[in-house]
Phi, psi and omega in degrees: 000142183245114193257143185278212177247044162307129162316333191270009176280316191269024202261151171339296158009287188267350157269002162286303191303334176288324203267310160298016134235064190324314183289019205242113163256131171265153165243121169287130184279150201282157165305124182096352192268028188316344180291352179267322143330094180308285221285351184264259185021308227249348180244352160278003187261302200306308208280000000 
């Protein structure tokens, strides 16, 4: 899964939920990278 860098992606929680799926790897998007992100793309369209 590819996560932008929100805390709440890195909180006990998910790394527990993770760890009881092995096969789920996260990837993190570089700090600053919102063009990778569809929903920022789409909210710099609106704005």
């Amino acid at each position: 899964m590819i996560h932008d860098n929100f805390a709440f992606h890195k909180t006990p929680e998910v790394k527990a939920w993770l760890e009881r799926r092995p096969r789920f790897k996260l990837h993190f998007t570089p700090t600053s990278a919102s063009w990778l992100n569809p929903v920022e793309r789409f909210l710099a369209e609106i704005t």
